[in-house]
MITOR-563767 format. One record per residue (C-alpha): x, y, z; residue in three letters. Coordinates in pm, whole numbers, plus 32768, in hexadecimal, padded with zeros to 4 digits. Example, Ala and Ser with C-alpha at 12.3 -4.5 7.8 and 13.67 -1.06 7.14 Angstrom:
<atoms>
84CE7E3E830CAla 85577F9682CASer 
</atoms>
This chain:
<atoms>
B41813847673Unk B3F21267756AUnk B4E0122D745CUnk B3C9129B7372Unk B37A13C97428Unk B4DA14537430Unk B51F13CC72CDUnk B3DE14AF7258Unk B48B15C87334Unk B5DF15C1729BUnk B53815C6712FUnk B47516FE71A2Unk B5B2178B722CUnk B64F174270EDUnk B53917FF7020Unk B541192D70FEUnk B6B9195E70D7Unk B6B7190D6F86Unk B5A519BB6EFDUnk B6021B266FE0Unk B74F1B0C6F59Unk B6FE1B066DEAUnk B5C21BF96DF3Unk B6431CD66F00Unk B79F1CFA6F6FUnk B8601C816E39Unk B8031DFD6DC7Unk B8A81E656EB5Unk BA0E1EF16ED7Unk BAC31FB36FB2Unk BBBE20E96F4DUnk BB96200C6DD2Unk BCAF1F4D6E9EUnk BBEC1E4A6F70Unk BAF61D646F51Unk B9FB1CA97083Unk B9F81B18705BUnk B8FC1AEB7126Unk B8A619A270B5Unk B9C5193A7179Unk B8EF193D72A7Unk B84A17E0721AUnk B99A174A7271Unk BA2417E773A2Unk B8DA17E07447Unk B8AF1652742DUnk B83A15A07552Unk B9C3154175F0Unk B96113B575DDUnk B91D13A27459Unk BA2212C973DCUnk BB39132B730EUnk BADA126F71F9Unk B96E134871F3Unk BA1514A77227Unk BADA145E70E8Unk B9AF13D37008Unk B8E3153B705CUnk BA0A160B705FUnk BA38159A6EE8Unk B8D815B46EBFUnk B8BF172A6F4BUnk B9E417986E96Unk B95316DE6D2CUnk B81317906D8BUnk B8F018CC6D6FUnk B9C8186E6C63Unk B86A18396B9AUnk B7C119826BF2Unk B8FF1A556BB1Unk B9C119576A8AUnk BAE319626B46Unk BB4E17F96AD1Unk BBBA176A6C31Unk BC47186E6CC3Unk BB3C18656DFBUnk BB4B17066DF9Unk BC9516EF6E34Unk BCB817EA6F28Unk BB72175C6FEDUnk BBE915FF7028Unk BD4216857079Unk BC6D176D71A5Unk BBD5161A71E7Unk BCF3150171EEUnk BD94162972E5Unk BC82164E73DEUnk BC95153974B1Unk BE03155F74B9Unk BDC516E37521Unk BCB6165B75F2Unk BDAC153F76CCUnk BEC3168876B0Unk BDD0173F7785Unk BD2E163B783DUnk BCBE16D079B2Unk BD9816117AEDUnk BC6015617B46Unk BC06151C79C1Unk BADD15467915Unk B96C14DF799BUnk B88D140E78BDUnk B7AF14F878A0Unk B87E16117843Unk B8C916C876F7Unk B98B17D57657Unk B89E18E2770AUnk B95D1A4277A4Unk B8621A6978C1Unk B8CE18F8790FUnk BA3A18E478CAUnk BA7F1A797937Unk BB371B617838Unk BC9A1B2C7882Unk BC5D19B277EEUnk BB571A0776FEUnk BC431B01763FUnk BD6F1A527634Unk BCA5193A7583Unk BC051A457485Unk BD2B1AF87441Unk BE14199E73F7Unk BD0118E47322Unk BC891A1D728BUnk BE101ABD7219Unk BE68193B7187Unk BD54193870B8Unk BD7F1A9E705AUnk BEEC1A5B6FFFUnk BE8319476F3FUnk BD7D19CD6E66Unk BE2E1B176E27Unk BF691A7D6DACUnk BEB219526CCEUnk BDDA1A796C5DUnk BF2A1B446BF4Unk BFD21A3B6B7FUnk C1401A746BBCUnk C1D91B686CD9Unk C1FA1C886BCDUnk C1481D786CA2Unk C1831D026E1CUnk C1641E556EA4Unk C0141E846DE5Unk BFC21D266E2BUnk C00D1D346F9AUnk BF411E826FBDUnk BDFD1DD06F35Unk BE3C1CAF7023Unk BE741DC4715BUnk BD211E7570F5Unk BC6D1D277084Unk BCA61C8271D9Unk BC281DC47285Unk BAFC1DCE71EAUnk BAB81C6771F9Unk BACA1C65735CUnk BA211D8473AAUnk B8FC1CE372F6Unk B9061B7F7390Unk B92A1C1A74F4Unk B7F81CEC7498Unk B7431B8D7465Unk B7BA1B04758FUnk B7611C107691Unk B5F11C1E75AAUnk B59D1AD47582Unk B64919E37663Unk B5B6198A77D5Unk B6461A5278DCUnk B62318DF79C9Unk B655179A7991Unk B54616A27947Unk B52D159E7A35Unk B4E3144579ECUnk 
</atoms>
């Protein structure tokens, strides 16, 4: 694919996430405890050879997307380009004995669910931990705190595995 084609790609990718988590699942919660972030996808889901350097500039743009919809004043920011400087480190952490192919991404059908899941649950809790305790403020409440981060991280991926498993290719594409 041309660099135009998958730049047009990633900005329709970053409309879809952005614009179904502020008109559909941002009114969502669950048990008034937990919330889905399932703009988060945008980041995790990133082809595995876009540079560091890229994953942080739309990692700060998803989470300023956020922090404009919901005037949260940084707080998704933050926590987005903290998911993103961590992925490629998460990424090499779990990097398969024979390592990655080119053509590969961050796909369960492709990686299997042992791999896919460990990389959810560590990006997704981080950020969680993150954005719950900027969002509180101080560790006042940590039980309270920790409970929304439990439920949060749930619910989060519950939804992004949904996406995977209903819109990613079961194959690979071959070049």
């Amino acid at each position: 694919m041309s660099i135009l084609g998958e730049l047009l790609r990633q900005l329709l990718r970053f409309g879809l996430y952005a614009g179904v988590q502020v008109l559909i699942v941002g009114q969502l919660s669950l048990f008034g405890l937990g919330w889905c972030f399932l703009y988060l996808g945008f980041v995790l889901f990133l082809p595995l050879r876009t540079p560091i350097a890229v994953q942080l500039l739309l990692g700060f743009a998803i989470g300023l997307a956020m922090d404009i919809s919901y005037d949260t004043g940084g707080l998704h920011a933050a926590a987005a380009v903290l998911l993103a400087y961590l992925r490629p480190w998460v990424l090499r952490l779990l990097t398969p004995r024979d390592g990655y192919d080119a053509q590969d991404t961050v796909n369960v059908h492709q990686m299997g669910w042992q791999w896919f899941m460990v990389y959810m649950l560590i990006l997704v809790s981080l950020h969680h931990v993150l954005y719950f305790f900027l969002e509180l403020g101080s560790f006042q409440h940590p039980l309270l705190t920790l409970g929304r981060v439990g439920v949060s991280i749930l619910f989060t991926t519950i939804a992004l595995l949904i996406v995977q498993l209903l819109f990613f290719p079961v194959r690979r594409k071959r070049s």
